[in-house]
KOLMARTOR-81071 format. One record per residue: residue number from 1; x, y, z of N, C-alpha, C in turn. Coordinates in steps of 0.02 Angstrom, whole numbers, plus 32768, in hexadecimal, padded with zeros to 4 digits. Example, Ala and Ser with C-alpha at 12.3 -4.5 7.8 and 13.67 -1.06 7.14 Angstrom:
KOLMARTOR-81071
+------+------+------+------+------+------+------+------+------+------+
! resi !  nxx !  nyy !  nzz ! caxx ! cayy ! cazz !  cxx !  cyy !  czz !
+------+------+------+------+------+------+------+------+------+------+
!    1 ! 8294 ! 7EE4 ! 8186 ! 8267 ! 7F1F ! 8186 ! 8294 ! 7F5B ! 8186 !
!    2 ! 8282 ! 7F90 ! 8162 ! 82AC ! 7FCB ! 8165 ! 8285 ! 8002 ! 818A !
+------+------+------+------+------+------+------+------+------+------+
//
This chain:
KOLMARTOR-81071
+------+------+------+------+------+------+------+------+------+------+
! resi !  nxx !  nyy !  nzz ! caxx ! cayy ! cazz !  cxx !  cyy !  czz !
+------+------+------+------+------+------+------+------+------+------+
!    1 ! 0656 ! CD7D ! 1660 ! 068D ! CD8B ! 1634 ! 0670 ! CD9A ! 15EF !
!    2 ! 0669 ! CDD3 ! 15C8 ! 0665 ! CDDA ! 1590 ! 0692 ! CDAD ! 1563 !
!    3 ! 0664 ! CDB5 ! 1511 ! 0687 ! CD87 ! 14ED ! 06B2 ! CDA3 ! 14CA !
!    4 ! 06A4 ! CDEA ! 14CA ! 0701 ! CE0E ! 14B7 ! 0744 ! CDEB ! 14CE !
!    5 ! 0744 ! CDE3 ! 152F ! 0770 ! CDD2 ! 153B ! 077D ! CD7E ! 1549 !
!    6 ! 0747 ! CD5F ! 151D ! 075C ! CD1A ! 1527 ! 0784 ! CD19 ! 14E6 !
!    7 ! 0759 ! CD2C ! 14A8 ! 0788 ! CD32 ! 1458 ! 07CC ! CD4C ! 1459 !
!    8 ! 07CF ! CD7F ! 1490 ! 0815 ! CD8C ! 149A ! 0848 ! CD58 ! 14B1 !
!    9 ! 083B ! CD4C ! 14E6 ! 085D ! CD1A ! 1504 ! 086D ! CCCD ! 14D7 !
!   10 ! 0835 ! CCB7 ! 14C6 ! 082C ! CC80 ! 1487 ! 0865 ! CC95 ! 143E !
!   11 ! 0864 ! CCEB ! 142E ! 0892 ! CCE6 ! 1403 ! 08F0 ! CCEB ! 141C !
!   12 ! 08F3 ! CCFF ! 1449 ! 091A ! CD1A ! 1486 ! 0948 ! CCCF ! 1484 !
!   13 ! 0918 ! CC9F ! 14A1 ! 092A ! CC51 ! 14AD ! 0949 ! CC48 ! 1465 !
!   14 ! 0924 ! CC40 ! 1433 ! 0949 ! CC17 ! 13EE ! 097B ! CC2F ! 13DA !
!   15 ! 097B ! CC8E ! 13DF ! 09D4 ! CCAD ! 13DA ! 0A0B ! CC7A ! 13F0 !
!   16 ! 09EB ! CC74 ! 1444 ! 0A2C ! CC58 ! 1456 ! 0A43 ! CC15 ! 1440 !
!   17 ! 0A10 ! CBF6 ! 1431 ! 0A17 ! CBB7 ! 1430 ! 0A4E ! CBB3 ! 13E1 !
!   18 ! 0A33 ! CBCE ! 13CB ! 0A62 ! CBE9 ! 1386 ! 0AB5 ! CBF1 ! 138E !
!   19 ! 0ABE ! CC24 ! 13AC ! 0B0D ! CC3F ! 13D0 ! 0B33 ! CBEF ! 13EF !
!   20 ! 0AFA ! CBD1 ! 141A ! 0B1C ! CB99 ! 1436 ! 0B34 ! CB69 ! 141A !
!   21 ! 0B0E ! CB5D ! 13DF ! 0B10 ! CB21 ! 13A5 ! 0B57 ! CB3A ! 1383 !
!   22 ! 0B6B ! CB83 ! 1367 ! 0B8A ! CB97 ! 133B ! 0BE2 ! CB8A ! 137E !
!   23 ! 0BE0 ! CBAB ! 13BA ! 0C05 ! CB92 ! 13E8 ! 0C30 ! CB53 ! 13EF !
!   24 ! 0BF3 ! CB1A ! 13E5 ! 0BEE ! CAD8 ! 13EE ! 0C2F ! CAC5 ! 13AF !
!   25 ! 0C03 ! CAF6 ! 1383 ! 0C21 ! CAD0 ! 132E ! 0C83 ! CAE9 ! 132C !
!   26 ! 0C93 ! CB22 ! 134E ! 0CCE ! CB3A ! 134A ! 0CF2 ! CB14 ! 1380 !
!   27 ! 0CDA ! CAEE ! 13BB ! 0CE4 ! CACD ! 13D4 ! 0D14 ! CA7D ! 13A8 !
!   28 ! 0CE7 ! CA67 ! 138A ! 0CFB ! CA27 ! 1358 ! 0D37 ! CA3A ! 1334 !
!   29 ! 0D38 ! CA91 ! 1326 ! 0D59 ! CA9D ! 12E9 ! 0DB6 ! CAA4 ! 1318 !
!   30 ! 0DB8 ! CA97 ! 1357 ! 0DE5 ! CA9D ! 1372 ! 0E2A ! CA81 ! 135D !
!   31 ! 0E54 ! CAAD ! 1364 ! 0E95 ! CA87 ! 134E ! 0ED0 ! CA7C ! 1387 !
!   32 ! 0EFF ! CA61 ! 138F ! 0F37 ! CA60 ! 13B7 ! 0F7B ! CA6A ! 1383 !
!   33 ! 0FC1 ! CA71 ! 13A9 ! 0FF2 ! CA52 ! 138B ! 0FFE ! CA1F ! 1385 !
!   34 ! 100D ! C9EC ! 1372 ! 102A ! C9AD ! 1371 ! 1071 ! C9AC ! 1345 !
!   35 ! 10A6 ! C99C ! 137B ! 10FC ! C996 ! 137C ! 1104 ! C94A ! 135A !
!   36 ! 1135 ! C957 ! 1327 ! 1153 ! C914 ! 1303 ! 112A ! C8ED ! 12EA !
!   37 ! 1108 ! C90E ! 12C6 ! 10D9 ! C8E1 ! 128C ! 10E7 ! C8F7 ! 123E !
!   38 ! 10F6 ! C953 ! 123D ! 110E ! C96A ! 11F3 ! 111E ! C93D ! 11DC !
!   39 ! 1131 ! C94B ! 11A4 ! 115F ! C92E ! 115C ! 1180 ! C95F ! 1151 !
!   40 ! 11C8 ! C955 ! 1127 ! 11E4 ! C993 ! 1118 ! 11D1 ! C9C0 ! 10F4 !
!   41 ! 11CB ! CA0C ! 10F4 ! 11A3 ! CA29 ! 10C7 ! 116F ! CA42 ! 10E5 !
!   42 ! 1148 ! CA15 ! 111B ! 1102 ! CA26 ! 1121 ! 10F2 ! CA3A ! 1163 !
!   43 ! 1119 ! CA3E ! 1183 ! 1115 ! CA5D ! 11DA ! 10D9 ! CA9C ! 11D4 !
!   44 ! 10BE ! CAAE ! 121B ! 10A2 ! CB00 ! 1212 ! 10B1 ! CB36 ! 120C !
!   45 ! 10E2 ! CB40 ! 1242 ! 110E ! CB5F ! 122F ! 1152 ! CB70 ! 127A !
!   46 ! 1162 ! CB7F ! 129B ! 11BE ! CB94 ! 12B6 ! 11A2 ! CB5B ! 12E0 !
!   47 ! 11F9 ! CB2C ! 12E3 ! 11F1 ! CAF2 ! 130C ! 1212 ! CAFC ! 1360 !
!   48 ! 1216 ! CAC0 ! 138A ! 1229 ! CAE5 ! 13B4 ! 1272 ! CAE5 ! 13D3 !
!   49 ! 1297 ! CADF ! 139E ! 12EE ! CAD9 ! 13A8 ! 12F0 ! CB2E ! 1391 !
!   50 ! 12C7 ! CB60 ! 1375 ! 12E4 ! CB8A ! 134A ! 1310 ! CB99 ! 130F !
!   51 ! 1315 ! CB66 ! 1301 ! 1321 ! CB64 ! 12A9 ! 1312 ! CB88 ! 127B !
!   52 ! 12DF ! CB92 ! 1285 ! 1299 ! CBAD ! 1243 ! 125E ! CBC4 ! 126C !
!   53 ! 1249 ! CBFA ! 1231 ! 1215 ! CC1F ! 126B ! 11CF ! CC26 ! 123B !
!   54 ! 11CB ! CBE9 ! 11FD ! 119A ! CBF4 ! 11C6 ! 117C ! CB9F ! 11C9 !
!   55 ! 1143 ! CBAE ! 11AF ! 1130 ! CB61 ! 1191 ! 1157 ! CB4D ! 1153 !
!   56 ! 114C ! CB1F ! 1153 ! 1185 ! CAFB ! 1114 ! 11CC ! CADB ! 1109 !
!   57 ! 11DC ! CB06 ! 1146 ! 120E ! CAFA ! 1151 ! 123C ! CAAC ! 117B !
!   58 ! 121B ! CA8A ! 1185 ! 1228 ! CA40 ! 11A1 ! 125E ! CA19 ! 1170 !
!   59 ! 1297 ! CA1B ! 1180 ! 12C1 ! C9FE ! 1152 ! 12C9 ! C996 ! 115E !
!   60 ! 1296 ! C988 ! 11A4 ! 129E ! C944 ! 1187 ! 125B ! C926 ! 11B2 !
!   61 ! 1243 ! C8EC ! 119E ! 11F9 ! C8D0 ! 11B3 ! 11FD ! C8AD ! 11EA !
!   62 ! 11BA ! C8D1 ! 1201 ! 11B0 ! C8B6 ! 1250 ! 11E9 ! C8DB ! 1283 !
!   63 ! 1212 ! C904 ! 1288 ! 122C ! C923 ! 12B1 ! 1218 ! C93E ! 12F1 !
!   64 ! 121F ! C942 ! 131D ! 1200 ! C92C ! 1353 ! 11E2 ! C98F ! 1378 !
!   65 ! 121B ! C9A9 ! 1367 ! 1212 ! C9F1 ! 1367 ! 11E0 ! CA26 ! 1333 !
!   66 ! 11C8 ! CA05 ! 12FC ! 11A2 ! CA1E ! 12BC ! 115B ! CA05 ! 12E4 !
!   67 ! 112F ! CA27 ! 12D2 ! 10E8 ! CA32 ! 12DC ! 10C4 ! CA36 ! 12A9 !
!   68 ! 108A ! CA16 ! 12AE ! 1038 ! CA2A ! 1279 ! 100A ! CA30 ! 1295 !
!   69 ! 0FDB ! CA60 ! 1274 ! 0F97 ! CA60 ! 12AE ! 0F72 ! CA1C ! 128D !
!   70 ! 0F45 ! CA06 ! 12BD ! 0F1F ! C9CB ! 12C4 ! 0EE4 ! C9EC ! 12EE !
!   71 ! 0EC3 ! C9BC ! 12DA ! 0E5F ! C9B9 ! 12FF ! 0E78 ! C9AE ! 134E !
!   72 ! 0E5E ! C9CF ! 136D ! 0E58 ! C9BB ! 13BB ! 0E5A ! C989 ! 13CF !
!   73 ! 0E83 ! C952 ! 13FC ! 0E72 ! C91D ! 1402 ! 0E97 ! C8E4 ! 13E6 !
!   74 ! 0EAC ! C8FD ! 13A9 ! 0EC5 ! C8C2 ! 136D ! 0F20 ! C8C1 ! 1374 !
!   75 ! 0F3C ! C8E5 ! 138C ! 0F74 ! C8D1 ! 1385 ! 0FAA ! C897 ! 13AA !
!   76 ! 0F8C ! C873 ! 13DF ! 0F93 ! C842 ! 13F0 ! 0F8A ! C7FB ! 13D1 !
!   77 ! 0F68 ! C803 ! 1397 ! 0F55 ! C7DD ! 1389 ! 0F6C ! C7D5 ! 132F !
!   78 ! 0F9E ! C817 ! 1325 ! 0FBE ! C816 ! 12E6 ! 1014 ! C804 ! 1309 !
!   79 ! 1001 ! C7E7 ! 135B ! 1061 ! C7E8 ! 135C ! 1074 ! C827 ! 1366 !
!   80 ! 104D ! C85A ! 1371 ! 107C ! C89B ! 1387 ! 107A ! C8A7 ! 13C6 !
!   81 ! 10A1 ! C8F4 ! 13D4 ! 10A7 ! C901 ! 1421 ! 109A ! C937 ! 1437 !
!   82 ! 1086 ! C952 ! 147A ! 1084 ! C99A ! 147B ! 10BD ! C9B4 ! 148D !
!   83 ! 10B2 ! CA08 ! 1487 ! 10FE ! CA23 ! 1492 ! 1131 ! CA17 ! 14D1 !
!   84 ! 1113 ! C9FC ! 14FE ! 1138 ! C9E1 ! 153F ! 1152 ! C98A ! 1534 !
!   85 ! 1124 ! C96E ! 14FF ! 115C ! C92C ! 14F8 ! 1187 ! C935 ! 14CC !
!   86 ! 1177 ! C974 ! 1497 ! 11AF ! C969 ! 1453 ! 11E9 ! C996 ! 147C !
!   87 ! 11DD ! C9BF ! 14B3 ! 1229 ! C9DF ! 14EE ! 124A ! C9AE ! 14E8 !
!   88 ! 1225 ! C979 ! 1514 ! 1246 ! C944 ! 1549 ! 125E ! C917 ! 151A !
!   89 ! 125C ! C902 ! 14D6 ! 1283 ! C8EA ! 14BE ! 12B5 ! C900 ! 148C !
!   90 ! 12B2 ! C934 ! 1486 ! 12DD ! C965 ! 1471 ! 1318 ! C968 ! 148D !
!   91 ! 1310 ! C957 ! 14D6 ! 133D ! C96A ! 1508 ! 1376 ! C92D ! 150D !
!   92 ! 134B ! C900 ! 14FE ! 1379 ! C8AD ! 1502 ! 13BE ! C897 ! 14D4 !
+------+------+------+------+------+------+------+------+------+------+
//
């Protein structure tokens, strides 16, 4: 094997390893919805009664239909819900 194509391969390898790390990092940077945690005012934006079709618009806190984005992972643990529990109690 020439050492052309080992330097290749050797630089070839650290590219990727690069891409994967940067992958990794947008990974962390993940967000979800999380239902009925807003405050009024501060939703993302259209809830899911159809009311309003903007952020800001949340006329009262913690509403169960208003949304914020959150870190992946975390909204269980602020008391919120995803869009299939903030339905199902919507519905009640």
């Amino acid at each position: 094997m020439s050492s052309k194509v080992i330097v290749s391969s050797a630089v070839a390898a650290a590219l990727s390893m690069g891409l994967l790390g940067q992958a990794a990092a947008k990974d962390a940077d993940a967000k979800e919805k999380c239902y009925g945690i807003a405050k009024a005012g501060q939703n993302d934006c259209a809830n899911l009664t159809g009311t309003h079709s903007c952020a800001g618009q949340a006329k009262e806190d913690m509403a169960p239909a208003e949304w914020k984005y959150v870190s992946k992972g975390s909204c269980k643990g602020m008391n919120g819900m995803s869009a299939e529990e903030a339905k199902a109690k919507l519905k009640k």
